[in-house]
C-alpha positions as CSV (number, residue, x, y, z in Angstrom):
1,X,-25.8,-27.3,-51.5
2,X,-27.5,-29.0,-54.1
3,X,-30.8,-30.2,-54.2
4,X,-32.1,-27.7,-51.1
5,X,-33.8,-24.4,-51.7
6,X,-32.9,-22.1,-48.8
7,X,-35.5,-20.6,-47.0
8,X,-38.2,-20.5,-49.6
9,X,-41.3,-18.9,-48.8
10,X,-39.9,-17.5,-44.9
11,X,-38.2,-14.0,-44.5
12,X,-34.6,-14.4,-45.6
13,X,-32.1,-11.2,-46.4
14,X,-31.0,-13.3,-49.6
15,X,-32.5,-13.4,-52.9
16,X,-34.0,-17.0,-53.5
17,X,-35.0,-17.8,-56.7
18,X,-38.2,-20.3,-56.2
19,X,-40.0,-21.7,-59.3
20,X,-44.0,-21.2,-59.1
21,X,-44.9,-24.4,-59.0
22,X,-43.0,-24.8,-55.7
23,X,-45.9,-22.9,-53.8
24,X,-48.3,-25.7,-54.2
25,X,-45.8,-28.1,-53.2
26,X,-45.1,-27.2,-49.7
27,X,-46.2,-30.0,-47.7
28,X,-42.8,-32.2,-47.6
29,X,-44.7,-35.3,-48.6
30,X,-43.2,-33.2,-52.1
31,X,-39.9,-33.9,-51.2
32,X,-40.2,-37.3,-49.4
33,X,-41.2,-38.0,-53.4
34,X,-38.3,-36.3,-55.1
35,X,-40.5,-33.5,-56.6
36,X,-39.0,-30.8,-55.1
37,X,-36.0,-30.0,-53.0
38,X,-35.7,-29.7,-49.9
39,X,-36.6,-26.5,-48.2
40,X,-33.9,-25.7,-45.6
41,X,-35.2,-23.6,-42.7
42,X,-31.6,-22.0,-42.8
43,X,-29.9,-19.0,-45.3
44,X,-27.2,-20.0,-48.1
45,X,-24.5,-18.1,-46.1
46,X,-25.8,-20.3,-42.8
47,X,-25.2,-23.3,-45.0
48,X,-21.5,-22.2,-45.5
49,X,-20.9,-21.8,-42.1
50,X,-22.3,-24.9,-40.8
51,X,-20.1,-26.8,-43.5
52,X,-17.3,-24.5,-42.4
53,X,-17.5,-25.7,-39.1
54,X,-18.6,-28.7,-38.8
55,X,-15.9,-29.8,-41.3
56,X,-14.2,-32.7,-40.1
57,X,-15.6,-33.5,-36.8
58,X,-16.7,-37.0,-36.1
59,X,-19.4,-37.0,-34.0
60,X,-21.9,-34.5,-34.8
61,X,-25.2,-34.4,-32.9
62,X,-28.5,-32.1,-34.3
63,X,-31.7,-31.3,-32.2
64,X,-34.8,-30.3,-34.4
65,X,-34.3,-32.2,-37.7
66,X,-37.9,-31.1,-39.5
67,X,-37.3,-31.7,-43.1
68,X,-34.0,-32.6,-43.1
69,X,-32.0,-29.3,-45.1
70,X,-29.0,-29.0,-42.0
71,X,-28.7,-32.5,-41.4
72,X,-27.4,-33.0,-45.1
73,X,-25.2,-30.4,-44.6
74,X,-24.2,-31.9,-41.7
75,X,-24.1,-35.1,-43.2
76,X,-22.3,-34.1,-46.3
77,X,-19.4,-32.2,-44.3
78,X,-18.4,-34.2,-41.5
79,X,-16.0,-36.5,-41.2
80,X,-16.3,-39.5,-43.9
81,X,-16.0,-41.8,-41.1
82,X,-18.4,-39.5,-38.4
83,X,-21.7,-40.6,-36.4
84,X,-24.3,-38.7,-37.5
85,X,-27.2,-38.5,-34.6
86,X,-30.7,-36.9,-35.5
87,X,-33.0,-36.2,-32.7
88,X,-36.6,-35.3,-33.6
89,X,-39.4,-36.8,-32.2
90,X,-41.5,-35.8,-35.3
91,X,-45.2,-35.4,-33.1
92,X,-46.2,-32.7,-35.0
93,X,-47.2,-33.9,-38.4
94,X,-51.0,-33.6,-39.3
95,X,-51.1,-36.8,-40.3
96,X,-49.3,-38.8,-38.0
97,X,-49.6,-42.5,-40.4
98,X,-47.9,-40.8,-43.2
99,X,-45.5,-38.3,-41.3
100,X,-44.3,-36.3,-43.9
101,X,-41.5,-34.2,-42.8
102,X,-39.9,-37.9,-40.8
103,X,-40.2,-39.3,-44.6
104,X,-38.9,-36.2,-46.0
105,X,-36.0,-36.1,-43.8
106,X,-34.9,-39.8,-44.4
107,X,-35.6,-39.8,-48.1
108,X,-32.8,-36.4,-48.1
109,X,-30.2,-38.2,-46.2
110,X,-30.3,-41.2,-48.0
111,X,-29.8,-39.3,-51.6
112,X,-27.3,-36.7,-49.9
113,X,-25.0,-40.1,-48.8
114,X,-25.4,-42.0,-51.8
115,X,-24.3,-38.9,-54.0
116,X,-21.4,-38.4,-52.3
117,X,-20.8,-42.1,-51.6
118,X,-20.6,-41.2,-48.0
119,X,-19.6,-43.8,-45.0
120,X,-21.4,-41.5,-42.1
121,X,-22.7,-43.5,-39.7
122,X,-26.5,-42.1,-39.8
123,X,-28.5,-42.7,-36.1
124,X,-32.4,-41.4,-36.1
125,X,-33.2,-41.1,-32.7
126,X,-37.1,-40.6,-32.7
127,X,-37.5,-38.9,-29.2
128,X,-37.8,-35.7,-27.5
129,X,-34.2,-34.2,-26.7
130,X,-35.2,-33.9,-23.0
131,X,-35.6,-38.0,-23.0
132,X,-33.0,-38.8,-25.6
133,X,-29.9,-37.1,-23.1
134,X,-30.7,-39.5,-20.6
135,X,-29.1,-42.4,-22.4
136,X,-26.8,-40.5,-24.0
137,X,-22.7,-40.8,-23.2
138,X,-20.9,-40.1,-25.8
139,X,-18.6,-37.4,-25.9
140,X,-19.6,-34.5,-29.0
141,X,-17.8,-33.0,-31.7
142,X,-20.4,-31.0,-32.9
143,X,-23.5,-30.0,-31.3
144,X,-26.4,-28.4,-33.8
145,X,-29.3,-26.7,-31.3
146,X,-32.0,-26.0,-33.6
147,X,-35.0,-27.7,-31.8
148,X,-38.2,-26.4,-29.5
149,X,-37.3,-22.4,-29.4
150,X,-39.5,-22.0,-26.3
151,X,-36.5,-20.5,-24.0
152,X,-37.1,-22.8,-21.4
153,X,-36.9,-25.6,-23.7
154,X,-33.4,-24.0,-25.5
155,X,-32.1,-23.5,-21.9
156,X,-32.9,-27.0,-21.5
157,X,-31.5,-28.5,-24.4
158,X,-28.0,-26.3,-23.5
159,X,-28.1,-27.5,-20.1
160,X,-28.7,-31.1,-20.6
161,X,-26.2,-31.9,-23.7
162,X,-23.2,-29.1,-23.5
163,X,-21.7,-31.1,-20.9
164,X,-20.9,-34.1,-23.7
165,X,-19.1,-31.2,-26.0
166,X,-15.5,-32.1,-26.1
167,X,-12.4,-28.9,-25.6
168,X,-12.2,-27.5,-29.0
169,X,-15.5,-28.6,-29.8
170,X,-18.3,-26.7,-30.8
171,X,-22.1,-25.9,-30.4
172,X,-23.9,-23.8,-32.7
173,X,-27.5,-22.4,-31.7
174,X,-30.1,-21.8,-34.8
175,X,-32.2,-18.5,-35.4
176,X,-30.6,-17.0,-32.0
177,X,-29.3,-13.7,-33.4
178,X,-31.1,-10.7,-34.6
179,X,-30.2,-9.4,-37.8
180,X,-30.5,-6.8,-40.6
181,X,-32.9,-8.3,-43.0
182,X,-33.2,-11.3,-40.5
183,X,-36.7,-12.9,-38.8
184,X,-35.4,-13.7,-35.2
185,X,-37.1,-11.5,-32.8
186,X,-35.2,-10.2,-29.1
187,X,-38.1,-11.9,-27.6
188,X,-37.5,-15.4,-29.6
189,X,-36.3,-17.8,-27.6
190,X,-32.8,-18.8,-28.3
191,X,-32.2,-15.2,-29.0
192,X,-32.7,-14.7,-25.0
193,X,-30.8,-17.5,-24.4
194,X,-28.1,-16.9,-26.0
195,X,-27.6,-13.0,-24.8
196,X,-28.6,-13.9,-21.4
197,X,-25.7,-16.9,-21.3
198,X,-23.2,-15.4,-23.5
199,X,-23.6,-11.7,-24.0
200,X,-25.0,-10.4,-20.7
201,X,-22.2,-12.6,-18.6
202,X,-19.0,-14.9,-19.6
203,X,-19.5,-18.6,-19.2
204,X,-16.5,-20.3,-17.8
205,X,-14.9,-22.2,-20.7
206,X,-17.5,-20.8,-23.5
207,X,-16.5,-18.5,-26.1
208,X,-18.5,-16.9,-29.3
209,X,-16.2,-17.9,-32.2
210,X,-19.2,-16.9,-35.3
211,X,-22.1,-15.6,-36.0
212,X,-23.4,-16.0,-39.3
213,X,-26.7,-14.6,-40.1
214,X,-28.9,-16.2,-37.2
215,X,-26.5,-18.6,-36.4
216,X,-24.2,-18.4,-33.5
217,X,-21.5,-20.8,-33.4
218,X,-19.6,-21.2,-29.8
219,X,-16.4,-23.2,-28.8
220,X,-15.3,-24.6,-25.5
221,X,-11.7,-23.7,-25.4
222,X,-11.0,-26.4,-22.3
């Protein structure tokens, strides 16, 4: 994708090729400005597999946006015509009047869908995932988990928006798999999660369909 540096500066199995320069420039306010690009929390091979899979779908839904690298990917792979909903409540920037990775985020989308002339449908929903389901009733194409990785809160976050995922559609869970070369940890949350509901029992309807670096992708097949 370009425009996004993969995992720059963060344990990664892949070579990334990061100019100097870039290690003063970390703070996203850099990006929000065009500086730099944007530094996607997720691998190049990741990237493939979330425009793989995501590819056409029309209502795609992330939790845990931070600087904005997967939701372009997102937002440059759906469906031209898709809804694009980003749920972040962005509460932990240090300076809370300038907001850096919110800005960062926004500025990314904005160039990602005028680049590609894109007609997404782009909704910021500036909440906690926990709050934002409770409104929520639309049924889900797509459904991106990438948000608080305490396990209580991943089992939360599966718990409260699977049920909206349509048959055929699919959920993919972020830095859930451990991996040669890889950072997750078995203790990480969505690691546990994710072996508890899917490997250590079958969930009625649930199916693993991918796994891509740390990324596990699952379909309901009904």
């Amino acid at each position: 994708m370009e425009g996004m540096l993969f995992r720059p500066f963060m344990d990664t199995p892949e070579k990334v090729d990061v100019p100097r320069v870039y290690a003063h420039l970390r703070n996203p306010l850099f990006a929000w400005a065009g500086v730099r690009p944007v530094f996607a929390q997720h691998t190049l091979d990741e990237d493939r597999a979330l425009q793989a899979w995501v590819r056409d779908k029309k209502v795609v839904v992330e939790i845990g946006v931070a600087e904005g690298g997967s939701a372009v990917t997102l937002n440059c792979s759906m469906s031209d015509t898709g809804d694009l909903y980003l749920v972040d409540p962005y509460h932990l920037s240090r300076f809370g009047w300038i907001n850096s990775p919110k800005r960062a985020a926004h500025a990314a989308i904005r160039r990602s869908s005028r680049a590609l002339r894109k007609r997404v449908q782009v909704v910021w929903i500036e909440d906690f995932s926990s709050s934002a389901v409770r409104s929520w009733n639309r049924p889900i194409d797509f459904l991106f988990l990438d948000g608080d990785h305490d396990a209580h809160s991943v089992l939360r976050d599966w718990e409260d928006w699977h049920r909206f995922v349509v048959p055929k559609g699919i959920v993919a869970f972020h830095d859930a798999r451990v991996f040669r070369g890889g950072w997750p940890r078995d203790s990480d949350g969505p690691v546990r999660i994710v072996n508890s509901l899917f490997r250590e029992q079958k969930l009625n309807d649930w199916q693993i369909i991918d796994e891509v670096h740390s990324l596990v992708f699952l379909e309901k097949f009904r």
